[in-house]
N, C-alpha and C positions, 0 to 999 in steps of 0.2 A: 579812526577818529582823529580830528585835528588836535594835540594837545598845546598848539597856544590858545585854542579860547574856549574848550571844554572845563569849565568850572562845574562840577557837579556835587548837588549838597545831598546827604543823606541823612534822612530821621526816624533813626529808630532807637530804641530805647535797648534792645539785646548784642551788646557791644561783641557777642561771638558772628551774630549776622552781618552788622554794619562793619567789622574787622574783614570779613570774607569779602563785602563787597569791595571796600576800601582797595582791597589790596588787587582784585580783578579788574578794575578800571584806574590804578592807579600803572595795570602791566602795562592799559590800551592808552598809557600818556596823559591821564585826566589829573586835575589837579582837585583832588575831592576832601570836599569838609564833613563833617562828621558832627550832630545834633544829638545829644541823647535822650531828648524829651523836648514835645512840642512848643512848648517857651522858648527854649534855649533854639529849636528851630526856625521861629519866626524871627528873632531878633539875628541868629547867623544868617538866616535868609538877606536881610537888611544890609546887613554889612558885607558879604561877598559879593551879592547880585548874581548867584548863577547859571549859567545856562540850561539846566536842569533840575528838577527835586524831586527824589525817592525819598515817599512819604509813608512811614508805617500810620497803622490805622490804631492798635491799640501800644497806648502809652502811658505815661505818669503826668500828673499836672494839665494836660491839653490834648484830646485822641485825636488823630488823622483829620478825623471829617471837620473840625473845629481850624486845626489848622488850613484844610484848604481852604476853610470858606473866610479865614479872615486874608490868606495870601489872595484869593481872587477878587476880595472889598479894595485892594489894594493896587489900583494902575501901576506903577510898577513892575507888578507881576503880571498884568493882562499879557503879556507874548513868552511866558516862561513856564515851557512843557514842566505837568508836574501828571507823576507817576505815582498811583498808588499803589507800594507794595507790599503785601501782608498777607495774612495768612486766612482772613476770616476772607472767606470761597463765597459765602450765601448769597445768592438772587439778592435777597434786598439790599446787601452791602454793596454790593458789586454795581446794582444799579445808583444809589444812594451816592457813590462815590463819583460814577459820570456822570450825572445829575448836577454834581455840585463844582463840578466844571476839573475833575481830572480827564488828564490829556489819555491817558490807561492805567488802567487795573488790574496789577500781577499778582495771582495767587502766589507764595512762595512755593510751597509744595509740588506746585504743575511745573518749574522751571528751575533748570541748571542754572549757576550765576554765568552760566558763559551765552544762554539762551534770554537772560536778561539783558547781559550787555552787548549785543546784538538789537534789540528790541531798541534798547537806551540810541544805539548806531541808530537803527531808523527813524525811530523822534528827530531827532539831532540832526539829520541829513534831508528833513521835509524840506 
């Protein structure tokens, strides 16, 4: 990854997942922020503009699928890969989630964070 302009936000609400992530993509040079609830995600989203957003699905105050759909009402974000990653697996989540215009949708449990941030590499490098 390039780390002059890999800004990548994460939003998840279980600071032992987003800490794991943080610290995996911060090895591969990323300069990543950290949301711990979809409020506080949209309004970080606002203020950094990053090149990325790993998006948990359930949270406090505003779930995943709430935030995508107001980051994608929002031009702005129309060209900024967003990843949903979480844990709920289900057919309808999972459709639900690309439906509402994520870029992909990561089970946590099917992936290493070293298999995510790889995945995160090939968004990033379309």
């Amino acid at each position: 990854m390039d780390p002059k302009k890999n800004k990548i936000l994460i939003v998840e609400d279980d600071s032992y997942i987003s800490d794991m992530y943080k610290i995996k993509l911060e090895e591969e040079g990323c300069s990543v922020h950290v949301a711990p609830d979809g409020e506080n995600g949209l309004e970080l989203a606002d203020k950094v503009m990053p090149d990325i957003i790993l998006l948990d699905v359930v949270m406090p105050k505003m779930d995943g699928f709430a935030v995508l759909q107001n980051l994608r009402g929002n031009e702005k974000f129309n060209n900024t890969p967003i990843v949903m990653l979480t844990n709920l697996g289900q057919k309808e989540s999972v459709e639900r989630g690309l439906k509402s215009g994520a870029d992909d949708y990561i089970v946590k449990a099917h992936f290493t964070p070293s298999e995510v941030v790889s995945k995160i590499e090939d968004i990033l490098n379309k």
